[in-house]
Backbone as ProteinMPNN parsed JSONL, in Angstrom:
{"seq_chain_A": "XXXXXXXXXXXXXXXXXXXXXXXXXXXXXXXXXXXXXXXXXXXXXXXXXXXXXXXXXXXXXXXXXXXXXXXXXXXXXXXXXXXXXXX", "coords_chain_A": {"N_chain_A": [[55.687, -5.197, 52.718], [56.382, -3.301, 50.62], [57.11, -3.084, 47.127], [54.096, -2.841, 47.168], [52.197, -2.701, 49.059], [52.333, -0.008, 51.193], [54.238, 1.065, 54.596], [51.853, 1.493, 57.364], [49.909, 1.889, 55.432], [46.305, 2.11, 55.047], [43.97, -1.118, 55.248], [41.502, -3.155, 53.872], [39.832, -5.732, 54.618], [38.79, -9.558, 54.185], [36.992, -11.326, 56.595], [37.883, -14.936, 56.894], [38.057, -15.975, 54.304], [36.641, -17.284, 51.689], [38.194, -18.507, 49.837], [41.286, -19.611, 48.691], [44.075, -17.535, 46.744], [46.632, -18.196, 44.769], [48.669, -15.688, 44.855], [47.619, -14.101, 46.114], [46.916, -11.824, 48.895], [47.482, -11.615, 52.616], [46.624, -11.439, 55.127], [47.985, -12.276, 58.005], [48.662, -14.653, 61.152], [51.214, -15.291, 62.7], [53.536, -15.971, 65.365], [52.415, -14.342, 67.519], [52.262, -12.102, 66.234], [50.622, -10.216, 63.715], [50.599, -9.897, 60.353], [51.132, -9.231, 56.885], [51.394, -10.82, 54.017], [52.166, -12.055, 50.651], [50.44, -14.828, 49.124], [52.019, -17.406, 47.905], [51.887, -20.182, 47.197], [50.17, -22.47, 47.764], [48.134, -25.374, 49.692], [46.383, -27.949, 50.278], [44.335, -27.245, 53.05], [46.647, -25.098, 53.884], [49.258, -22.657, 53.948], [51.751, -20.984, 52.029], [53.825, -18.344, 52.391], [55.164, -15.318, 50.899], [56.863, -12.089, 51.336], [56.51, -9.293, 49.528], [58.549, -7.383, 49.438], [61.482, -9.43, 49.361], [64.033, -9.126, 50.352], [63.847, -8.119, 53.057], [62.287, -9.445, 54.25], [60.215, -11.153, 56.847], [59.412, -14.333, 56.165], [57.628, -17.038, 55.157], [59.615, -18.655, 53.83], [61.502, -18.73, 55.658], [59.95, -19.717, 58.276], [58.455, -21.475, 57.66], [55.18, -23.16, 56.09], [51.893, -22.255, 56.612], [49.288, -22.698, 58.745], [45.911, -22.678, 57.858], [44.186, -22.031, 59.645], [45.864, -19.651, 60.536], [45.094, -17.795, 59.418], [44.222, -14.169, 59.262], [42.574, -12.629, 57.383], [41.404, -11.858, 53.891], [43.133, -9.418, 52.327], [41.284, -7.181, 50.81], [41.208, -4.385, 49.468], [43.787, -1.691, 49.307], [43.054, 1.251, 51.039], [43.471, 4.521, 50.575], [45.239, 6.843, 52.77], [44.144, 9.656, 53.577], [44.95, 12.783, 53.725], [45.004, 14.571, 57.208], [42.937, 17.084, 57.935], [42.706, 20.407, 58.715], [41.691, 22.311, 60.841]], "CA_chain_A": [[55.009, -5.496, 51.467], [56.592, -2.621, 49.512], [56.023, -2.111, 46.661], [52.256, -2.78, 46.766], [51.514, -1.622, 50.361], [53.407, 1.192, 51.982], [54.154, 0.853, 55.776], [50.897, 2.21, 58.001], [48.823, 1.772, 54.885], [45.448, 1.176, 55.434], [43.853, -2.126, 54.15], [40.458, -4.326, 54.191], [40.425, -7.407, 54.777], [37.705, -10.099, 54.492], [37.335, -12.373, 57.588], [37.644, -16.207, 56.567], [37.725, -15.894, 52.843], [36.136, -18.993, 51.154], [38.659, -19.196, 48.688], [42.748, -18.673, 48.886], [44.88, -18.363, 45.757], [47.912, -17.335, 44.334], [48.616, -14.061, 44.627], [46.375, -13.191, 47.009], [47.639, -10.905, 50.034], [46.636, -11.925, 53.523], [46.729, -10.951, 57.218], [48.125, -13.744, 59.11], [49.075, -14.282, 62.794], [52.468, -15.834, 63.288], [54.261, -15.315, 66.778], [51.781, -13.375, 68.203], [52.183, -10.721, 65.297], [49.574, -9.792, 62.597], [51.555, -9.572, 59.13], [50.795, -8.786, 55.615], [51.829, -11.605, 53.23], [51.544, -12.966, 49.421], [50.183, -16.531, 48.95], [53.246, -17.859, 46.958], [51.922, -21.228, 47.314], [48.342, -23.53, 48.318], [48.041, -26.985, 49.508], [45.249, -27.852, 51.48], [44.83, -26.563, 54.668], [47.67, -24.769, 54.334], [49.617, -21.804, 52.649], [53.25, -20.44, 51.694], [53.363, -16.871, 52.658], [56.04, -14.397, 51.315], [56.274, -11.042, 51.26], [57.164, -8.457, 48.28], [59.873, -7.395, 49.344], [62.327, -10.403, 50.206], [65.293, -9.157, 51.445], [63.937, -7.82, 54.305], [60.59, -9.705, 54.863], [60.355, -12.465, 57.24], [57.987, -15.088, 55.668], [57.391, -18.942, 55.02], [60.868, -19.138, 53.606], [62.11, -18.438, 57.276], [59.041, -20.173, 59.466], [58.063, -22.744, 56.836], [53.776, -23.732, 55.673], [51.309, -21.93, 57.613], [47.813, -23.657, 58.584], [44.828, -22.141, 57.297], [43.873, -21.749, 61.007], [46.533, -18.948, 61.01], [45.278, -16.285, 58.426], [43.532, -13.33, 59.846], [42.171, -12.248, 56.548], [41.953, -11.663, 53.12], [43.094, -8.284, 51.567], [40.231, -6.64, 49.56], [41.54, -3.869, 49.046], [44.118, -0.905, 49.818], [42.779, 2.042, 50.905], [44.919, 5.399, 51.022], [45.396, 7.542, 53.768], [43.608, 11.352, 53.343], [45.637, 14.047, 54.873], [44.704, 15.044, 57.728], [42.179, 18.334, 57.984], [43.033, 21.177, 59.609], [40.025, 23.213, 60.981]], "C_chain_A": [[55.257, -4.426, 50.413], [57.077, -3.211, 48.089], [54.601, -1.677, 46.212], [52.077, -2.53, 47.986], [52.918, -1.17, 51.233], [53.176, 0.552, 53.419], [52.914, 1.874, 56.223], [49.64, 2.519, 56.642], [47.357, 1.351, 55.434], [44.512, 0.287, 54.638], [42.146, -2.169, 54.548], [40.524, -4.998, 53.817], [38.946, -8.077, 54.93], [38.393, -11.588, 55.619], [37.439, -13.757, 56.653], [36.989, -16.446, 55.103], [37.625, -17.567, 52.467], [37.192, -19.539, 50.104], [40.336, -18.24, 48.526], [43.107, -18.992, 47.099], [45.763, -17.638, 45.654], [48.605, -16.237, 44.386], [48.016, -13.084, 45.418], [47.194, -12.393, 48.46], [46.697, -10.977, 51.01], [47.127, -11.414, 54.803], [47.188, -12.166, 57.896], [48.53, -13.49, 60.027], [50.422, -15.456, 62.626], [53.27, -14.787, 64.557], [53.789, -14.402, 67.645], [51.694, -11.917, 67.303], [50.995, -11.13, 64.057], [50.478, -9.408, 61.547], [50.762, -9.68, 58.082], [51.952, -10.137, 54.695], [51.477, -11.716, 52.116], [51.372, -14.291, 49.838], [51.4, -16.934, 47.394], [52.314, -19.481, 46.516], [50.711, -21.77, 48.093], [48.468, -24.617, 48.355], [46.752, -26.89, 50.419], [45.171, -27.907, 53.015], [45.939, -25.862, 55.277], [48.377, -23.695, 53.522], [51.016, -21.536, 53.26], [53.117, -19.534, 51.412], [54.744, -16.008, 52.204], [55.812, -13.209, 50.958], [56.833, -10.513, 50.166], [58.497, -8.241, 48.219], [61.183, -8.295, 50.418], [63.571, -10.173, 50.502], [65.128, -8.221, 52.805], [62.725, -8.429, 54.992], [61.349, -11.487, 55.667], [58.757, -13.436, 56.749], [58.178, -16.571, 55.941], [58.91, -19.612, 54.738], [61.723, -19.421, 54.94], [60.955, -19.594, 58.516], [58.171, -20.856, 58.78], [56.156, -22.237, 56.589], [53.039, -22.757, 57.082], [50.003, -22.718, 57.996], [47.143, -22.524, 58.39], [43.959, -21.195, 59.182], [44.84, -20.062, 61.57], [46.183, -17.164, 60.222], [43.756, -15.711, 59.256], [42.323, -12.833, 58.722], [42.502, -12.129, 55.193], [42.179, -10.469, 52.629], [42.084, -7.967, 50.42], [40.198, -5.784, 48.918], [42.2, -2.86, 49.548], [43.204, 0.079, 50.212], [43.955, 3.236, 51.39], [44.798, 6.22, 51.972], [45.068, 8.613, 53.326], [44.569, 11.861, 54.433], [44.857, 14.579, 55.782], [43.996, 16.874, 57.557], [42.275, 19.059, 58.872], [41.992, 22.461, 59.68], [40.758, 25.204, 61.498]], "O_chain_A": [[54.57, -4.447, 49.392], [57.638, -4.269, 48.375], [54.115, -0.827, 45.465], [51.368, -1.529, 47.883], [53.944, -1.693, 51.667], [52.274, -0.26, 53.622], [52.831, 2.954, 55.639], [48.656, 3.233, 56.833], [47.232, 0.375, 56.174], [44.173, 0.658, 53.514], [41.621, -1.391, 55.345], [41.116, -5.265, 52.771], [38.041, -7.517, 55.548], [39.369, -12.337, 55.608], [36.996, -13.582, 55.518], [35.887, -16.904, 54.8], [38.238, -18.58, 52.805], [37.154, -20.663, 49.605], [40.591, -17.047, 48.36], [42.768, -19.937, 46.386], [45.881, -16.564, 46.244], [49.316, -16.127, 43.386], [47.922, -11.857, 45.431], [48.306, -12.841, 48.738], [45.516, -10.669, 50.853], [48.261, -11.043, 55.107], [46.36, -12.991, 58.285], [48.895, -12.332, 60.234], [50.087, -16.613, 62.374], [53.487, -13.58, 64.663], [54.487, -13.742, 68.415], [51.151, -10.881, 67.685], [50.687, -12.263, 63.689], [51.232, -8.483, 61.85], [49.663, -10.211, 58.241], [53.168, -10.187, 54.879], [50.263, -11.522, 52.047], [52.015, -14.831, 50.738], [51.331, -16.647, 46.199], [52.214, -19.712, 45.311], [50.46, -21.256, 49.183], [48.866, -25.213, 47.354], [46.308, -25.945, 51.07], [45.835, -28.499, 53.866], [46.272, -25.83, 56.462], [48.135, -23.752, 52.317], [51.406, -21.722, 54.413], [52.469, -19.276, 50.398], [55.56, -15.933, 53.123], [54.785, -12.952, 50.329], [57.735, -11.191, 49.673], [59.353, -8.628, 47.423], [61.624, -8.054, 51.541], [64.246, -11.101, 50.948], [66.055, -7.725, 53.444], [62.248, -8.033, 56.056], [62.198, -12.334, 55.393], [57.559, -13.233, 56.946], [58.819, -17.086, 56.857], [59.331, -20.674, 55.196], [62.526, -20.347, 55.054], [61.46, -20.115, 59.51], [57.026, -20.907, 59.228], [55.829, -21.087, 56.882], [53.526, -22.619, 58.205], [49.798, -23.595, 57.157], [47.63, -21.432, 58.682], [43.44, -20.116, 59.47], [44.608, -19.467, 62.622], [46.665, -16.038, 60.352], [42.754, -16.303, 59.656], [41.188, -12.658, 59.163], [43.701, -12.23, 54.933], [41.063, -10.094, 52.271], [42.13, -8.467, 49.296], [39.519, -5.775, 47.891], [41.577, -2.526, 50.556], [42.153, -0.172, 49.622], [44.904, 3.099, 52.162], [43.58, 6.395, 52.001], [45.774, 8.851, 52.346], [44.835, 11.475, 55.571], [43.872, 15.158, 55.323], [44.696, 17.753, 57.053], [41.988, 18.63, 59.989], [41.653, 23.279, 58.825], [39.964, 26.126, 61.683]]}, "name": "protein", "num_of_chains": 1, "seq": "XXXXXXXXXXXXXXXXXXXXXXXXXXXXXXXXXXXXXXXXXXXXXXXXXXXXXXXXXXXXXXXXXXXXXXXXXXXXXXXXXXXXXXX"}
């Protein structure tokens, strides 16, 4: 998802968001993996997932419509990583 989330970023996410749209950045489960996606695309019961950066992301373009049944969450917001504290 560069260039809006770095790798090992950390996110929150709302469970079973009432309301998908456009733009929105979600958690989904395809293949047994947990991924970071845009919502390109909404039909009902169903979304078109790709990611920022498309020449290396595998998304919807590759593994077609997802069901609604498949998103883990919605992104609420980044949060950034603090450096570690050294006592």
């Amino acid at each position: 998802m560069l260039p809006a989330l770095r790798p090992g970023q950390i996110v929150l996410a709302r469970k079973r968001p009432a309301r998908i749209s456009l733009g929105d950045i979600l958690i989904i489960r395809h293949d047994g993996l947990e991924k970071i996606k845009r919502v390109q695309r909404v039909s009902p019961g169903r979304v078109f997932v790709v990611g920022d950066n498309a020449a290396y992301s595998t998304d919807s373009r590759e593994f077609g419509w997802l069901e609604n049944r498949a998103i883990v969450g919605k992104v609420c917001w980044p949060v950034r990583r603090s450096p570690a504290k050294i006592a």
